[in-house]
PDB file as gemmi writes it, atoms N, CA and C in Angstrom:
CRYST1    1.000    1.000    1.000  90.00  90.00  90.00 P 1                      
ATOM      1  N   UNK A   1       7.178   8.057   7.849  1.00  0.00           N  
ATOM      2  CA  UNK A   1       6.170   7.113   7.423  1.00  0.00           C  
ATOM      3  C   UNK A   1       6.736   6.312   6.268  1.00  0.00           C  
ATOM      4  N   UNK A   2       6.254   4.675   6.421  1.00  0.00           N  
ATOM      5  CA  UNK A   2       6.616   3.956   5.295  1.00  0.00           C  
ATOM      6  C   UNK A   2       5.497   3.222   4.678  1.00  0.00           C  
ATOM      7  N   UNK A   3       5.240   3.338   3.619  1.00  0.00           N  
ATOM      8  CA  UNK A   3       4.027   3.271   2.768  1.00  0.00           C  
ATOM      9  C   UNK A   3       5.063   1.674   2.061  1.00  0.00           C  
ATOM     10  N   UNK A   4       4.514   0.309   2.912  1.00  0.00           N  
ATOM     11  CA  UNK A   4       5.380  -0.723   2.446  1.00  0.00           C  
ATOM     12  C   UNK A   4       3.794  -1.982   1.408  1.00  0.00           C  
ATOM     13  N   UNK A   5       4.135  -1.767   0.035  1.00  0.00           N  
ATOM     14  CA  UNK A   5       3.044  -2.776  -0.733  1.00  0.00           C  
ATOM     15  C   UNK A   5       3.686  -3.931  -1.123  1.00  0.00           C  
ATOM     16  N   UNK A   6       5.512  -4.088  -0.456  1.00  0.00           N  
ATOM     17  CA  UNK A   6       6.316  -5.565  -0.732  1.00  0.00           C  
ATOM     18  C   UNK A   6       5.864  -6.765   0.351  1.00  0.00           C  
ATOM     19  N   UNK A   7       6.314  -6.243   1.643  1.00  0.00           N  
ATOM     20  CA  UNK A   7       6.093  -7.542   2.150  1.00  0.00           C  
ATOM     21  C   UNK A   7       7.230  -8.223   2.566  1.00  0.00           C  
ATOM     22  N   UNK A   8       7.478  -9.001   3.390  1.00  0.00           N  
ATOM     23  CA  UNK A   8       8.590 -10.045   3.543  1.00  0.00           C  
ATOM     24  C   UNK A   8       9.842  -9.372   4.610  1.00  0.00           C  
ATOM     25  N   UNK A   9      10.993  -9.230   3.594  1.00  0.00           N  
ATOM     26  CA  UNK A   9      12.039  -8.833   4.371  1.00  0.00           C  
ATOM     27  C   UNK A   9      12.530  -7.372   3.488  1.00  0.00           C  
ATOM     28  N   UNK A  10      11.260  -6.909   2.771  1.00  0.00           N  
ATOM     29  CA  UNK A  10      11.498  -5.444   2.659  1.00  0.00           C  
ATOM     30  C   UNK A  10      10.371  -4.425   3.491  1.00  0.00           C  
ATOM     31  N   UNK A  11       9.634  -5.248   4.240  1.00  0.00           N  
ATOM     32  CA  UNK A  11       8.960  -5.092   5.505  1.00  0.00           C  
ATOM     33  C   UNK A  11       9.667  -4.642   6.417  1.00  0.00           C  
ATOM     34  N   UNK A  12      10.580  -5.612   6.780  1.00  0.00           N  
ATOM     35  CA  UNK A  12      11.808  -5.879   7.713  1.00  0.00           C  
ATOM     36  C   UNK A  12      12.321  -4.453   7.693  1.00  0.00           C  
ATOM     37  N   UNK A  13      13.059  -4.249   6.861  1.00  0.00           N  
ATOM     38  CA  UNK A  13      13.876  -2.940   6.327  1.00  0.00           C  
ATOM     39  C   UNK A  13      13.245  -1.739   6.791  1.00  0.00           C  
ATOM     40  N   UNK A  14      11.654  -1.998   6.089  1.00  0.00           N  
ATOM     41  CA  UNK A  14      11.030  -0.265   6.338  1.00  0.00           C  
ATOM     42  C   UNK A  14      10.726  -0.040   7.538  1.00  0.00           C  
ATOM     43  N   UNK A  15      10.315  -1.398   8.914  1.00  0.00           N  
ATOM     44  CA  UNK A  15       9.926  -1.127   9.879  1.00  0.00           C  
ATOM     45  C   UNK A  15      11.814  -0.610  10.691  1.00  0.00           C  
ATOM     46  N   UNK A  16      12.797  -1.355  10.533  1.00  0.00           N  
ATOM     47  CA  UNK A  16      14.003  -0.648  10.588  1.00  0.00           C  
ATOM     48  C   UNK A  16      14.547   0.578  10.667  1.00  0.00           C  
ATOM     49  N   UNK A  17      13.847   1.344   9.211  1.00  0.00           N  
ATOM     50  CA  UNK A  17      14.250   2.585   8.894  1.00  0.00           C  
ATOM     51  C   UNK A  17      13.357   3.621   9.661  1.00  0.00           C  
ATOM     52  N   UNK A  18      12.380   3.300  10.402  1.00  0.00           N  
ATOM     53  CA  UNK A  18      11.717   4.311  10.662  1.00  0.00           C  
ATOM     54  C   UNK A  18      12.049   4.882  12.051  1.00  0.00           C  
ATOM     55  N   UNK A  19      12.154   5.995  12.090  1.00  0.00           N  
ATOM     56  CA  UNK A  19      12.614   7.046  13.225  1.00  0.00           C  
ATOM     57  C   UNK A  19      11.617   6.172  13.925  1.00  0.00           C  
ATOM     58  N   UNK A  20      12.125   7.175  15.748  1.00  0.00           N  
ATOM     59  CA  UNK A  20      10.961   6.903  16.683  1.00  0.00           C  
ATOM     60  C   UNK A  20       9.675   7.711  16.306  1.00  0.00           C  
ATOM     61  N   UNK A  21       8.072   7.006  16.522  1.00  0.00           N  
ATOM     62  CA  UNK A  21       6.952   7.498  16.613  1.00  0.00           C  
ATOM     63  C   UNK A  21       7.034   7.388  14.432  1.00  0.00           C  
ATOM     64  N   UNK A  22       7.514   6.988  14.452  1.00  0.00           N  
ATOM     65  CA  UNK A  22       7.324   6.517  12.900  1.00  0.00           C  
ATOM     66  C   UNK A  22       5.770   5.508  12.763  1.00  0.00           C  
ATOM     67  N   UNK A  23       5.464   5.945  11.416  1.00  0.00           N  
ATOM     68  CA  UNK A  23       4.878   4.635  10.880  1.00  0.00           C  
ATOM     69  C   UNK A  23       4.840   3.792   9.956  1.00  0.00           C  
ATOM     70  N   UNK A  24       4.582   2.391   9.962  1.00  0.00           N  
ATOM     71  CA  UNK A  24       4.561   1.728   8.629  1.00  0.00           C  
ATOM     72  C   UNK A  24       3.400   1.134   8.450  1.00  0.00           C  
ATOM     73  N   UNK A  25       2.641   1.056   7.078  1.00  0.00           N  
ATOM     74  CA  UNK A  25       1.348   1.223   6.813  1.00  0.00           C  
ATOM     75  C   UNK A  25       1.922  -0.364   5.228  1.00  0.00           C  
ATOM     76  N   UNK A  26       1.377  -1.165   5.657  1.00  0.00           N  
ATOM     77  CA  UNK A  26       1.091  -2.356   5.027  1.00  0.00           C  
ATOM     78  C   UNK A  26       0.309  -2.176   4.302  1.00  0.00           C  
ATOM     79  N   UNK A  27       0.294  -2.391   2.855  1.00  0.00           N  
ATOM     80  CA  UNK A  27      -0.667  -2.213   2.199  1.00  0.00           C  
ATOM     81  C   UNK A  27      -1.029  -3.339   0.896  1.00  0.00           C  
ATOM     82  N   UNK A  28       0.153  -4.492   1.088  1.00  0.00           N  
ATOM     83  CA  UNK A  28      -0.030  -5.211   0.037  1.00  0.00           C  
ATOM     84  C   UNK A  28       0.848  -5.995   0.808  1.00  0.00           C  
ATOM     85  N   UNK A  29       0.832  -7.739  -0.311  1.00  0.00           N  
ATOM     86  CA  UNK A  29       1.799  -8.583  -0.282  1.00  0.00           C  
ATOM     87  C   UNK A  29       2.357  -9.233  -1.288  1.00  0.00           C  
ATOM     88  N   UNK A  30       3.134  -7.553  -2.167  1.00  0.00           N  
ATOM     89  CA  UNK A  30       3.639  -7.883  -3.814  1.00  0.00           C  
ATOM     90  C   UNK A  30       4.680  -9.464  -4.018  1.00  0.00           C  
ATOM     91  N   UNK A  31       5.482  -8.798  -2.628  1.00  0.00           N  
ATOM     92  CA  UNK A  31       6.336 -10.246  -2.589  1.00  0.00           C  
ATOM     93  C   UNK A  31       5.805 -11.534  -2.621  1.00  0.00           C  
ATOM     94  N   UNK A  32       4.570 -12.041  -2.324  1.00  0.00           N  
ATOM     95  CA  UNK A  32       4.383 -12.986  -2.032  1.00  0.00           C  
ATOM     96  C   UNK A  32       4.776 -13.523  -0.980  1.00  0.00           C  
ATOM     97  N   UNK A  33       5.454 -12.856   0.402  1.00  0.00           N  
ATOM     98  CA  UNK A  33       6.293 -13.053   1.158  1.00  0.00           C  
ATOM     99  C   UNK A  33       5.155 -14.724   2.206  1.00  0.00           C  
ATOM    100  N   UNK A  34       5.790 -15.631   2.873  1.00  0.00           N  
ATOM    101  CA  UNK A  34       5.045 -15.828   3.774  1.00  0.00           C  
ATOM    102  C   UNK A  34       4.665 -15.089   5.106  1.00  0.00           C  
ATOM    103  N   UNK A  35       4.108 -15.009   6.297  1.00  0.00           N  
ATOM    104  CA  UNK A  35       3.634 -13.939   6.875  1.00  0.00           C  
ATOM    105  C   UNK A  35       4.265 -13.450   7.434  1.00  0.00           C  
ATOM    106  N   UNK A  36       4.266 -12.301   8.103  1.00  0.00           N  
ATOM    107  CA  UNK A  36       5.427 -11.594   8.452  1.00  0.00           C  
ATOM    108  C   UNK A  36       5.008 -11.137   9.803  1.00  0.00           C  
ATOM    109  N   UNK A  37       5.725 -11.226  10.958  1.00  0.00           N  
ATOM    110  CA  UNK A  37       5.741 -10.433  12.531  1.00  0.00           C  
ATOM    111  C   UNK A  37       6.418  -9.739  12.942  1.00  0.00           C  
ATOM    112  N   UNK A  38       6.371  -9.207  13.906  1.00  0.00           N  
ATOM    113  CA  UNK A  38       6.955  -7.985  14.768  1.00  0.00           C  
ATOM    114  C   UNK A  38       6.636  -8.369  16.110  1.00  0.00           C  
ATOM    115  N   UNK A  39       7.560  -7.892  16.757  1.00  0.00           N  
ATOM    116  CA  UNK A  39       7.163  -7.912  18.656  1.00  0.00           C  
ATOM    117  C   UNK A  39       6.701  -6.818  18.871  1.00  0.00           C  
ATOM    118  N   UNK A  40       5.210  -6.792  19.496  1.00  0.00           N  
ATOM    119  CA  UNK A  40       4.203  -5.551  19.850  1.00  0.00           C  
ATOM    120  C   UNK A  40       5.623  -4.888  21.206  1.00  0.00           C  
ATOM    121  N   UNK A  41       6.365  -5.571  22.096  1.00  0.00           N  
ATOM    122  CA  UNK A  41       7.212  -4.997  23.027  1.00  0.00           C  
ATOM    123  C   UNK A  41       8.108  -4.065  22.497  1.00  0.00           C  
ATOM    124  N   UNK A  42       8.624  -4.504  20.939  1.00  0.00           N  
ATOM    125  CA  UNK A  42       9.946  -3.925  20.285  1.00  0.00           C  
ATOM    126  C   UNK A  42       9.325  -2.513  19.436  1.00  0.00           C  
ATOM    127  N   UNK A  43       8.129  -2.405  19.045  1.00  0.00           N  
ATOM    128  CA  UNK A  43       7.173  -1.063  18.933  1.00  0.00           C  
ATOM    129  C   UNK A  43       7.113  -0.415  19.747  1.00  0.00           C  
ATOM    130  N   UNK A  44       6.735  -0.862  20.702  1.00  0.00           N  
ATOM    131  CA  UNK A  44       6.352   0.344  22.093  1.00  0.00           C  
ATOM    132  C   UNK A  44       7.466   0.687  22.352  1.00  0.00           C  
ATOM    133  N   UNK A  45       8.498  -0.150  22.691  1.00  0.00           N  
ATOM    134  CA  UNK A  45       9.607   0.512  23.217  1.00  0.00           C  
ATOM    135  C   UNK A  45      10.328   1.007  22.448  1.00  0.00           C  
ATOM    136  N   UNK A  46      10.012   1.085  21.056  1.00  0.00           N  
ATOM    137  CA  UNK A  46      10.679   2.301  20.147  1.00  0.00           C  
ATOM    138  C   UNK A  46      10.005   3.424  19.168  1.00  0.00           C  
ATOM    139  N   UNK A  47       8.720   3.435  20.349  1.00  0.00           N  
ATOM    140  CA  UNK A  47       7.933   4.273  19.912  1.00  0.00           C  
ATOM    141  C   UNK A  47       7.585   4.222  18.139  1.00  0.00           C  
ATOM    142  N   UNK A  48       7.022   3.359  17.860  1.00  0.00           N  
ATOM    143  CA  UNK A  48       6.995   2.804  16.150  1.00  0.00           C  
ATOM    144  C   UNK A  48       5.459   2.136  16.145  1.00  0.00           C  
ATOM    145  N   UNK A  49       4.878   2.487  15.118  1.00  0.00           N  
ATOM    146  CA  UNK A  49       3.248   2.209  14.908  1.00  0.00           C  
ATOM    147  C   UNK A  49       3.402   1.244  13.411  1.00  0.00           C  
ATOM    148  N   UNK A  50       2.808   0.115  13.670  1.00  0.00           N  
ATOM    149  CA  UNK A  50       2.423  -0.456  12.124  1.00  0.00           C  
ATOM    150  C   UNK A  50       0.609  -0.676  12.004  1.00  0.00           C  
ATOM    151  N   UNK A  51       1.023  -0.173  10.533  1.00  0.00           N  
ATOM    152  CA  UNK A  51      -0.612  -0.207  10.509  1.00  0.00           C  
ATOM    153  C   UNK A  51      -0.944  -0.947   8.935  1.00  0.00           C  
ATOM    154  N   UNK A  52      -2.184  -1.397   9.016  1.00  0.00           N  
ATOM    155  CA  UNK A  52      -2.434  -2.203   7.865  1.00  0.00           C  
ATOM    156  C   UNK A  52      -3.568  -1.676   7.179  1.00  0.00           C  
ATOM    157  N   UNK A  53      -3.800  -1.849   5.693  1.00  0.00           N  
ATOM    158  CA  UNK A  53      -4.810  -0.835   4.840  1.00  0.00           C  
ATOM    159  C   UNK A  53      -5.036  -2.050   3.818  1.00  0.00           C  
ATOM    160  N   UNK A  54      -6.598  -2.254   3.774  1.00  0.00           N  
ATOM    161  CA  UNK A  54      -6.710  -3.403   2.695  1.00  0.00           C  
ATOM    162  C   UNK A  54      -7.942  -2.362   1.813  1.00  0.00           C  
ATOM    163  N   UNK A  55      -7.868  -1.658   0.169  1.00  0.00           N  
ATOM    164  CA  UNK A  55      -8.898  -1.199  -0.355  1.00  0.00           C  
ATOM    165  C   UNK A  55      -9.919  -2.420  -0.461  1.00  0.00           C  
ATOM    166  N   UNK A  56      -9.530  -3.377  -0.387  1.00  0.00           N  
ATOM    167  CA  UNK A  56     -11.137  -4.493  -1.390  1.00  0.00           C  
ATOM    168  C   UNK A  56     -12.135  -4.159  -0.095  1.00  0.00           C  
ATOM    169  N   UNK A  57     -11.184  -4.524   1.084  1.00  0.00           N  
ATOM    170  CA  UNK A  57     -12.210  -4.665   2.186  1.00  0.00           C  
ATOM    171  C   UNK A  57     -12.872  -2.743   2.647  1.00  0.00           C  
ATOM    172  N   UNK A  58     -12.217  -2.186   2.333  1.00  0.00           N  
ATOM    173  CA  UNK A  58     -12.817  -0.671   2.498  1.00  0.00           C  
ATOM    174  C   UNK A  58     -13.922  -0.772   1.464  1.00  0.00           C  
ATOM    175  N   UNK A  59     -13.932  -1.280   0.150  1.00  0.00           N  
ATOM    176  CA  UNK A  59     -14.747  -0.566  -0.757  1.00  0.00           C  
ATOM    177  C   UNK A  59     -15.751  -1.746  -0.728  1.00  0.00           C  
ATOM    178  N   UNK A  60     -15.756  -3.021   0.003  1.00  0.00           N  
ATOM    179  CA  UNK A  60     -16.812  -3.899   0.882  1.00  0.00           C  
ATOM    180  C   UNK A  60     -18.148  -3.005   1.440  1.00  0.00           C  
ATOM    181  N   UNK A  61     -17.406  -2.345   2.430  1.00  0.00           N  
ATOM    182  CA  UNK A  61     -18.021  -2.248   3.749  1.00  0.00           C  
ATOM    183  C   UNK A  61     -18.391  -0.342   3.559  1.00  0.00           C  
ATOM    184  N   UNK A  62     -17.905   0.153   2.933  1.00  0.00           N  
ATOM    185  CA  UNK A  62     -18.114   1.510   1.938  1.00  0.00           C  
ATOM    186  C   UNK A  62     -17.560   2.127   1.128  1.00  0.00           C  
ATOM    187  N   UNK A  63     -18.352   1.531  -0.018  1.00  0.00           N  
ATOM    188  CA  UNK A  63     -17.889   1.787  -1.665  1.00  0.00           C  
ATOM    189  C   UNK A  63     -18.538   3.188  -2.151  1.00  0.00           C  
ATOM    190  N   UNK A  64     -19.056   4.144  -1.203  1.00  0.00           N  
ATOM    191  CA  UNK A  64     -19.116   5.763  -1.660  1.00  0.00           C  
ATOM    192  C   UNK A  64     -18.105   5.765  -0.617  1.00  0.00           C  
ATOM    193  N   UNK A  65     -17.354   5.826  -0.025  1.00  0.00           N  
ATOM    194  CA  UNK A  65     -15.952   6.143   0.869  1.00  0.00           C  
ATOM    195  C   UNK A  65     -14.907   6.336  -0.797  1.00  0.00           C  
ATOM    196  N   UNK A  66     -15.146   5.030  -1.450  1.00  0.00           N  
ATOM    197  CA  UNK A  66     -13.935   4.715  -1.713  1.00  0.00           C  
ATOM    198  C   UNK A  66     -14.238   5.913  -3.351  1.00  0.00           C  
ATOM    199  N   UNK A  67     -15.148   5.943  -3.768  1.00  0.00           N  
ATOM    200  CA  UNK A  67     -15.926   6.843  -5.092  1.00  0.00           C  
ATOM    201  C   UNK A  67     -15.293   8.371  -4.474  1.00  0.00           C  
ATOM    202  N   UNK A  68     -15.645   9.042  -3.341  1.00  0.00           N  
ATOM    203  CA  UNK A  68     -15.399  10.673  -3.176  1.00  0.00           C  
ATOM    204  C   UNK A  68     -14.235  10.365  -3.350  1.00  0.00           C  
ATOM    205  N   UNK A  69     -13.053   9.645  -2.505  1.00  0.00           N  
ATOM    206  CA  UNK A  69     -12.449   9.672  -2.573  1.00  0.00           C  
ATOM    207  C   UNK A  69     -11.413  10.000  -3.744  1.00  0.00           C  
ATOM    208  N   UNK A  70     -11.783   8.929  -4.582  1.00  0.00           N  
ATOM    209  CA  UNK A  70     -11.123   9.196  -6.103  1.00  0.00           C  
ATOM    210  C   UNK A  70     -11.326  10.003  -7.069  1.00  0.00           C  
ATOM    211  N   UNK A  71     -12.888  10.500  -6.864  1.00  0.00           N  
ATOM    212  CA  UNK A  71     -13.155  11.544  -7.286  1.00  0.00           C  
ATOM    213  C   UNK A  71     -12.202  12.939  -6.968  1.00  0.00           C  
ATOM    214  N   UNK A  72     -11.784  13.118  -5.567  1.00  0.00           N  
ATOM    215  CA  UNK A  72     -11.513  14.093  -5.062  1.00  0.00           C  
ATOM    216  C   UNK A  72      -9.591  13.771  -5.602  1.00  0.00           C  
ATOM    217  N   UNK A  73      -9.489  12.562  -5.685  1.00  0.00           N  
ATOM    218  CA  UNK A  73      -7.697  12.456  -6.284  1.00  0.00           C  
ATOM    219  C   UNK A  73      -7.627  13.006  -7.207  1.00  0.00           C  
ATOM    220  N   UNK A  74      -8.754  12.492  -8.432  1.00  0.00           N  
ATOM    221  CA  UNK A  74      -8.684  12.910 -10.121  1.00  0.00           C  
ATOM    222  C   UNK A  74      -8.828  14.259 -10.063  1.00  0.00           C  
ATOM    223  N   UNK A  75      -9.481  15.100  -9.286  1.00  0.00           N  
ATOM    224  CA  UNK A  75      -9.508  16.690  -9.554  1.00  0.00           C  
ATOM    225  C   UNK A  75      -8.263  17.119  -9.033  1.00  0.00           C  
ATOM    226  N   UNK A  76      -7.470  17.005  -7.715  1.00  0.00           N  
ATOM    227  CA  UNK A  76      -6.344  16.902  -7.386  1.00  0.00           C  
ATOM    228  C   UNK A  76      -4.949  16.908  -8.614  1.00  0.00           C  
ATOM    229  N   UNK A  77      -5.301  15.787  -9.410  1.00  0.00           N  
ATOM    230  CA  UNK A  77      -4.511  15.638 -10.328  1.00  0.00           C  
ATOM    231  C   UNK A  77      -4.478  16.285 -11.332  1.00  0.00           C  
ATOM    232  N   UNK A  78      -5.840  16.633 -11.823  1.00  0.00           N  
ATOM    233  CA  UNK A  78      -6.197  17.224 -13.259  1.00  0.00           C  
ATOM    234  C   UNK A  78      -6.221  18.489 -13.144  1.00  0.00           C  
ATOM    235  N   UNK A  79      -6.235  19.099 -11.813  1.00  0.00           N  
ATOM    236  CA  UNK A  79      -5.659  20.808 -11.662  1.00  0.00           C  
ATOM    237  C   UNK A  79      -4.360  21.181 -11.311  1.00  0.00           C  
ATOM    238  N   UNK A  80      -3.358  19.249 -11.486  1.00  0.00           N  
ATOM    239  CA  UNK A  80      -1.964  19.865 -10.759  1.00  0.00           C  
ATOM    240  C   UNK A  80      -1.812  20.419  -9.520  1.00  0.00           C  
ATOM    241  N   UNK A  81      -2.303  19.629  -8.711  1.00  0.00           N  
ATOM    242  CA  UNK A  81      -2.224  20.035  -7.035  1.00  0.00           C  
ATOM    243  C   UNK A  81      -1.403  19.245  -6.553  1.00  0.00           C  
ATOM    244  N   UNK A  82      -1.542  17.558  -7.507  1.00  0.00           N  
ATOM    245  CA  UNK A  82      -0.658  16.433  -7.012  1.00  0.00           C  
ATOM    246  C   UNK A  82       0.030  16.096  -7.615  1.00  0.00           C  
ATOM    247  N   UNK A  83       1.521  15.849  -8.107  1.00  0.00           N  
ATOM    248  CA  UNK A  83       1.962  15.109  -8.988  1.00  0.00           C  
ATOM    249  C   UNK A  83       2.395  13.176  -8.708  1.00  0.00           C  
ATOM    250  N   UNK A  84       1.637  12.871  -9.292  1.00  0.00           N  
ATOM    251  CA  UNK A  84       2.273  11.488  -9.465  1.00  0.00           C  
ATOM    252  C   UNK A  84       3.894  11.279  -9.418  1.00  0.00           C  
ATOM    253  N   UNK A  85       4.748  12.042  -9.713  1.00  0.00           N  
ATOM    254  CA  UNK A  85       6.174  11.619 -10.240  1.00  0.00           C  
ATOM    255  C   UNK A  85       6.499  10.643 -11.309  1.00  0.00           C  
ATOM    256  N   UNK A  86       5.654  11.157 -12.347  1.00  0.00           N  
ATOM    257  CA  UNK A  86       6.188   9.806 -13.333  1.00  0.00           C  
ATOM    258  C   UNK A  86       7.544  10.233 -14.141  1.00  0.00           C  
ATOM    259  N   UNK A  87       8.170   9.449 -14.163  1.00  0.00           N  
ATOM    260  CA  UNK A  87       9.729   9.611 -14.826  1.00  0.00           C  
ATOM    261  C   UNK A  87      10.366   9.156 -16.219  1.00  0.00           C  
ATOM    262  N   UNK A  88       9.572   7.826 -16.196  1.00  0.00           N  
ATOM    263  CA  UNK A  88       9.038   7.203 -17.654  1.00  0.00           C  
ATOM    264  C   UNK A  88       8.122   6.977 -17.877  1.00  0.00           C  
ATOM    265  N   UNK A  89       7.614   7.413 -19.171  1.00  0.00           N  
ATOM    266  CA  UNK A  89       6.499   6.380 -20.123  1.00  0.00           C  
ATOM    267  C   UNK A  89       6.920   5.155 -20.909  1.00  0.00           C  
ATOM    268  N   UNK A  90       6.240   4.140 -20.897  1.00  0.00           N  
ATOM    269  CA  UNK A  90       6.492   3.040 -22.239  1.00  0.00           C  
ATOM    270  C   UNK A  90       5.571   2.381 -22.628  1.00  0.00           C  
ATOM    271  N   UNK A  91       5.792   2.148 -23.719  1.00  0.00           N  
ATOM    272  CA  UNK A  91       4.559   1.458 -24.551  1.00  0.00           C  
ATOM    273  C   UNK A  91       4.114   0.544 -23.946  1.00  0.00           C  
ATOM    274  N   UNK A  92       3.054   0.240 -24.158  1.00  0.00           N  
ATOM    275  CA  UNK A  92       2.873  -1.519 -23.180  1.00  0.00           C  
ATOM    276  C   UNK A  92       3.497  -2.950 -23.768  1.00  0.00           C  
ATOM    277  N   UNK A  93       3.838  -2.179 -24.920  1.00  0.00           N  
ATOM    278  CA  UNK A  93       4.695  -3.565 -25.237  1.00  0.00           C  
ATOM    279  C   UNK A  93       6.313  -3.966 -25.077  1.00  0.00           C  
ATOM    280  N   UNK A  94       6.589  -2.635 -24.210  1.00  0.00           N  
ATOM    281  CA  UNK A  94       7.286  -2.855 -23.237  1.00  0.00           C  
ATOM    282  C   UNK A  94       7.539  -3.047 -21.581  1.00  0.00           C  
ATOM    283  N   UNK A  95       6.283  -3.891 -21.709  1.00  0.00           N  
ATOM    284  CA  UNK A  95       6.188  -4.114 -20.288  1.00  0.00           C  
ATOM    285  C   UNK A  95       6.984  -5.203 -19.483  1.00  0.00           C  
ATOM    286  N   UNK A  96       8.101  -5.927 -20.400  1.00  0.00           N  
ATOM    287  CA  UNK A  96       9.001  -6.670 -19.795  1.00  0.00           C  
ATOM    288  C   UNK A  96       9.687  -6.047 -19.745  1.00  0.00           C  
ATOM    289  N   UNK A  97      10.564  -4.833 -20.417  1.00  0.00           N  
ATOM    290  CA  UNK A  97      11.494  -3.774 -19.947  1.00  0.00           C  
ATOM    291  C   UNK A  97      11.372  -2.992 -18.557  1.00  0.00           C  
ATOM    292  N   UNK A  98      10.025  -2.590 -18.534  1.00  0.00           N  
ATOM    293  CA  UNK A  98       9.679  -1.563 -17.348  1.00  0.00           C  
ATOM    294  C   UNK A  98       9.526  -2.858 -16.031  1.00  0.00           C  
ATOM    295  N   UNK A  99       9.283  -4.289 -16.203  1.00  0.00           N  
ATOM    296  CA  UNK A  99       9.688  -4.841 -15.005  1.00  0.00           C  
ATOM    297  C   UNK A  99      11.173  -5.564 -14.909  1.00  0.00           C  
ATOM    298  N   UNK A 100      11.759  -5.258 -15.437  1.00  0.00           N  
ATOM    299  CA  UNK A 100      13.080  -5.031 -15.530  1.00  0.00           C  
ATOM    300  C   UNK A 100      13.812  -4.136 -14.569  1.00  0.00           C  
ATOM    301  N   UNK A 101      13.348  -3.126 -15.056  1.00  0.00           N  
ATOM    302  CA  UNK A 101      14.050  -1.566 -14.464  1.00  0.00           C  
ATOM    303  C   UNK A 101      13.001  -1.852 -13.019  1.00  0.00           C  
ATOM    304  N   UNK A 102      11.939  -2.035 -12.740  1.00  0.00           N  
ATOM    305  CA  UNK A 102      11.373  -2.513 -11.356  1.00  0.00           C  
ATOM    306  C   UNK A 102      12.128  -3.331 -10.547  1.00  0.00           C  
ATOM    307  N   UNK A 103      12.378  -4.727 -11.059  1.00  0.00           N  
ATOM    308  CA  UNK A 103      13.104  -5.739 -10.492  1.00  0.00           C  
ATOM    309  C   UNK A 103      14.393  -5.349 -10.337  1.00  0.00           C  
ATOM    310  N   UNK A 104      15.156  -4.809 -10.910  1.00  0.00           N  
ATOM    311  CA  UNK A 104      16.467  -4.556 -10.616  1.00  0.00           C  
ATOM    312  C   UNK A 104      16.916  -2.843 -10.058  1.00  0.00           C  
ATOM    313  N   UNK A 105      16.143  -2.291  -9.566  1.00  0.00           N  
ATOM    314  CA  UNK A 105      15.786  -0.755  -9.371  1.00  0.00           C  
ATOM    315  C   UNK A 105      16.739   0.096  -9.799  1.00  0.00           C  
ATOM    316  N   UNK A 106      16.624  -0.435 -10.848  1.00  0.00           N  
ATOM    317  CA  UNK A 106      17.390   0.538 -12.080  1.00  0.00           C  
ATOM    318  C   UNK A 106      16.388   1.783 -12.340  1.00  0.00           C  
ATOM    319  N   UNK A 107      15.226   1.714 -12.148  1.00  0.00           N  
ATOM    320  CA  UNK A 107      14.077   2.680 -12.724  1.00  0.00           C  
ATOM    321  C   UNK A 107      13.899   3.641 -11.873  1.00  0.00           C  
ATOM    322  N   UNK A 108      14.147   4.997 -12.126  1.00  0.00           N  
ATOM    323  CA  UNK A 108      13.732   5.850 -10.671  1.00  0.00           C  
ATOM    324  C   UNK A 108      12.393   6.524 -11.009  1.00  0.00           C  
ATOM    325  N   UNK A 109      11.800   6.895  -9.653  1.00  0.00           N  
ATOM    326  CA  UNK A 109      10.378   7.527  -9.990  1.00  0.00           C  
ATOM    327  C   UNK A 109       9.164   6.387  -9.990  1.00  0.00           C  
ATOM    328  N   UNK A 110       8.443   6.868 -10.879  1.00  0.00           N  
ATOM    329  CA  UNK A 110       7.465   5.978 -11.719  1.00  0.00           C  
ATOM    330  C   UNK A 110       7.143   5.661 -12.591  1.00  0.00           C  
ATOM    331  N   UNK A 111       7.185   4.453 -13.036  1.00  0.00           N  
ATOM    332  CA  UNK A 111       6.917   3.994 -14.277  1.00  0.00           C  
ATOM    333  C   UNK A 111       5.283   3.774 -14.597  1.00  0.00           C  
ATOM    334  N   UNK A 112       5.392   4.462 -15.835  1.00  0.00           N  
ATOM    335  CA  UNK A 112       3.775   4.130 -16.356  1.00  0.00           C  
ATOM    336  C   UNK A 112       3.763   3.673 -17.703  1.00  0.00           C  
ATOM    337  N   UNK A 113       2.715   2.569 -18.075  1.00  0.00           N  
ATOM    338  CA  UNK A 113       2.662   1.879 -19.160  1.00  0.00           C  
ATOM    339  C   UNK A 113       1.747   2.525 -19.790  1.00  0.00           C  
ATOM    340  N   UNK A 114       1.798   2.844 -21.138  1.00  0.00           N  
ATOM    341  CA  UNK A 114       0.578   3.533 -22.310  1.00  0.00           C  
ATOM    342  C   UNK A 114       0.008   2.674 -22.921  1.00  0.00           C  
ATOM    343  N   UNK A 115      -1.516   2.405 -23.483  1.00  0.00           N  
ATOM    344  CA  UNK A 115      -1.832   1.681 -24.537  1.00  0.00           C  
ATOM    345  C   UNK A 115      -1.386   2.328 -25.575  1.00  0.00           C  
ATOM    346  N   UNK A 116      -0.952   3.789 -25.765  1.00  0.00           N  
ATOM    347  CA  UNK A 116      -0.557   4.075 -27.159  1.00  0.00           C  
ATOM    348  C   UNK A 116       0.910   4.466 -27.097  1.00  0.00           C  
TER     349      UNK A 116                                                      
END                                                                             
């Protein structure tokens, strides 16, 4: 599975990388990319699923969907069931550094910004 929130021709890549009966799950268009296709023939015949996930329009059409839900992440998190992977912290007033290390994927993990 490829969990892709770029877009464009790092779309390209993840639908690429994925084994047969793989999936890739669209979830954004960080790039700004213009729109992006696939041949429904070149899926089937390599056994490959893309799928698309928009939250605004989920929490539209059911916004207690989208509430348990997060509810049920934050306890997840706050008993250590899930880890985020964060790798760095930085101040927020280094938030041109940390898109730095983004843009040039110098940064491994996850980066998270602090107000303090």
């Amino acid at each position: 599975m490829v969990l892709d929130p770029v877009g464009g021709p790092v779309r390209e890549q993840s639908l690429t990388a994925l084994a047969p009966f793989g999936r890739l799950v669209a979830y954004g268009d960080l790039g700004r990319h213009e729109s992006w296709t696939t041949s429904v023939r070149d899926l089937r015949k390599s056994n490959r699923t893309v799928a698309g996930f928009n939250i605004g329009d989920l929490a539209r059409r059911s916004p207690h969907r989208i509430g348990d839900h997060l509810t049920e992440a934050l306890r997840l998190l706050a008993t250590g069931r899930i880890d985020p992977g964060i790798t760095e912290t930085l101040p927020l007033a280094e938030a041109a550094k940390a898109r730095r290390l983004l843009e040039t994927g110098t940064g491994k993990g996850k980066l998270l910004l602090a107000l303090h």
